[in-house]
C-alpha positions as CSV (number, residue, x, y, z in Angstrom):
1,X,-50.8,-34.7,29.6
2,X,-47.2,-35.2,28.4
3,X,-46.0,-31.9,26.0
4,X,-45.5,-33.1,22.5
5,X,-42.7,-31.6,21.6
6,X,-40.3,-33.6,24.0
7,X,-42.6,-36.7,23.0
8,X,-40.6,-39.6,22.2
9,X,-41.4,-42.7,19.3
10,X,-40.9,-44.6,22.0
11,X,-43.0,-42.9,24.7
12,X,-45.7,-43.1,21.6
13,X,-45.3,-46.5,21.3
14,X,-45.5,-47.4,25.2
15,X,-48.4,-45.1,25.6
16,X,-51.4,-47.0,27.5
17,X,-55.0,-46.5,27.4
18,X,-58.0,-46.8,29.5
19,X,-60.3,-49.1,28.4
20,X,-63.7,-48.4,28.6
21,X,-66.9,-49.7,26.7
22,X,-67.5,-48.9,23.5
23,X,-63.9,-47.3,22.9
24,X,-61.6,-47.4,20.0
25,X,-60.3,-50.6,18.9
26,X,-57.2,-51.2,20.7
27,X,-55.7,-53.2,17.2
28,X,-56.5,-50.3,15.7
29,X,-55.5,-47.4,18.2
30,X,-51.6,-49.4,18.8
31,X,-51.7,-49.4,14.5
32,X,-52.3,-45.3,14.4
33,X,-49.9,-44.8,17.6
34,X,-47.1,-47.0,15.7
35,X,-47.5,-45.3,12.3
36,X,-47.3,-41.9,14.5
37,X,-44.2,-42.8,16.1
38,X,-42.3,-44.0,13.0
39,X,-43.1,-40.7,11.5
40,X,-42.0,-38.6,14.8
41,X,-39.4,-40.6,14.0
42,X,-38.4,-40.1,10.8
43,X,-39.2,-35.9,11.8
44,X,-36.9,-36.3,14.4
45,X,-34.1,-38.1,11.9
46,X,-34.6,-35.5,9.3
47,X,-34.8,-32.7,11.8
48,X,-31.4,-33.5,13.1
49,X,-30.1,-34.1,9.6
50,X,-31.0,-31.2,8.9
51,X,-30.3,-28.9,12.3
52,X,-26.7,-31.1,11.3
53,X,-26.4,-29.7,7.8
54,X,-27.5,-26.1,8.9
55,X,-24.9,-26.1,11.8
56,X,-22.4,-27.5,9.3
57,X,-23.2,-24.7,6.5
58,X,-23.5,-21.8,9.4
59,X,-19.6,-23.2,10.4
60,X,-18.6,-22.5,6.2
61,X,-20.3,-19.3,6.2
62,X,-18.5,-18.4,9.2
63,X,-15.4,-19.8,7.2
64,X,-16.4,-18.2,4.2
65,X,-17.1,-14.4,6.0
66,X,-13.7,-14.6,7.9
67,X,-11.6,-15.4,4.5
68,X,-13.6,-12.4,2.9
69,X,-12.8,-10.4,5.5
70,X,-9.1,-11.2,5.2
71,X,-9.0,-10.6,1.4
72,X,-10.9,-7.1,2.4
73,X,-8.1,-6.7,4.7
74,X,-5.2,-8.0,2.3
75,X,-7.0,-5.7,-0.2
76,X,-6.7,-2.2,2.0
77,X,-3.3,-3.1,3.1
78,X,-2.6,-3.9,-0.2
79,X,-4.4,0.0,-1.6
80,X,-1.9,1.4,1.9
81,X,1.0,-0.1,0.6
82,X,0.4,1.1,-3.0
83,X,-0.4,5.0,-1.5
84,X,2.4,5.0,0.7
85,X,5.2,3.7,-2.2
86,X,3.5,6.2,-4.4
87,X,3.7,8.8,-2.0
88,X,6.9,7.5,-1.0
89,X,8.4,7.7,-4.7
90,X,6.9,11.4,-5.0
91,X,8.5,12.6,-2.2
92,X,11.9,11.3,-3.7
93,X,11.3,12.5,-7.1
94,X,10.2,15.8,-5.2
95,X,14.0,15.4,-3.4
96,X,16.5,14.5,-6.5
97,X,14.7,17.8,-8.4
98,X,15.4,19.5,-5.7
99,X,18.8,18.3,-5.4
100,X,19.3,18.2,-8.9
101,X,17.9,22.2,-9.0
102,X,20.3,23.2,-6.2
103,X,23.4,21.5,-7.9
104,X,22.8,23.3,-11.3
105,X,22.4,26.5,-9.2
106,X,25.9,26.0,-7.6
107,X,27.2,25.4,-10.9
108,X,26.0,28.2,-12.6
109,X,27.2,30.0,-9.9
110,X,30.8,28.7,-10.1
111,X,30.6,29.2,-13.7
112,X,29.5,33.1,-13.2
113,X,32.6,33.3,-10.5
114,X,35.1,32.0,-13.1
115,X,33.8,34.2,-15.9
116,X,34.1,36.8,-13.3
117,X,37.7,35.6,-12.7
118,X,38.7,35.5,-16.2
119,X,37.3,38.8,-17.2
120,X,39.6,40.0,-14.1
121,X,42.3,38.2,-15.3
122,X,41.8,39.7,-18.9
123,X,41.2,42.7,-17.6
124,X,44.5,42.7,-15.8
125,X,46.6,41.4,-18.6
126,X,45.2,44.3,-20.5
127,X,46.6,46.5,-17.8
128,X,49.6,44.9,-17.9
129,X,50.2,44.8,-21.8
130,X,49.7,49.2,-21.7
131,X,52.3,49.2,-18.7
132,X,54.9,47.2,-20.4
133,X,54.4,48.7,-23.9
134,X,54.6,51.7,-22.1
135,X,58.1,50.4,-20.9
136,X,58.9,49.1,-23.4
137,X,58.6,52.8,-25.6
138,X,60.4,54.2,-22.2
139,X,63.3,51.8,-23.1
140,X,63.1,52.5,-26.7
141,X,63.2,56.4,-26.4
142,X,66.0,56.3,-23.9
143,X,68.3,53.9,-26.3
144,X,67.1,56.5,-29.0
145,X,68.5,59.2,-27.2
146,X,71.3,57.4,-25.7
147,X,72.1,56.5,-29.9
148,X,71.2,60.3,-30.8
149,X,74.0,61.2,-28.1
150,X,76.8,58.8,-29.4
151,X,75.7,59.8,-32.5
152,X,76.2,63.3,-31.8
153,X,79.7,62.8,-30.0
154,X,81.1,61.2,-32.5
């Protein structure tokens, strides 16, 4: 016997029977085997409409899984991108502080060393104004006695 599920409407309609006495009515056994093949048939149409349209759908899920992979992809590249420019723009802000700290420390600095300077340089002009009044009253007391003496010879 012939497996049925390789069974072809055709095989089923070129199927032939033994006849014996008092069988089935041979009209009426070619009827059955004709209305059995159309519907194998018609099985086997839809079937491989529909192994078609599964195949076809299994292709756009495929389609479908690969493009949402990409977008989860596109997405953590995307979250990378955003960490490492954040990251990125912390580190700067991090360096122009720094920077910024380092040149207001220099310039305090310079600003100590010429308050430093001045109060020297005051410091020194102070020194200098007592030495030349100094002189100056060394000056005056000598033309004072220098006068006194003229003053005196006359």
């Amino acid at each position: 016997m012939e497996q049925m599920d390789n069974l072809t409407p055709a095989e089923i309609r070129q199927k032939q029977f033994t006849i014996v006495r008092k069988g089935y009515d041979p009209a009426e056994v070619k009827a059955f085997l004709e209305q059995l093949a159309e519907a194998l048939a018609a099985s086997k149409q839809e079937n491989d409409t529909l192994r078609a349209d599964l195949e076809r759908q299994q292709g756009e899920l495929q389609e479908f899984k690969k493009r949402e992979q990409l977008l989860k992809d596109t997405l953590i590249n995307a979250q990378q991108v955003i960490e490492a420019m954040k990251a990125n723009a912390q580190k700067e802000a991090e360096l122009l502080i720094h920077e910024a700290e380092i040149k207001a420390e220099k310039l305090l600095q310079e600003a100590f060393a010429r308050q430093g300077k001045v109060r020297t340089d005051i410091d020194e002009l102070k020194r200098l104004k007592v030495t030349l009044a100094a002189q100056v009253r060394g000056i005056l007391e000598t033309h004072q006695r220098l006068l006194a003496e003229i003053e005196a010879a006359e």
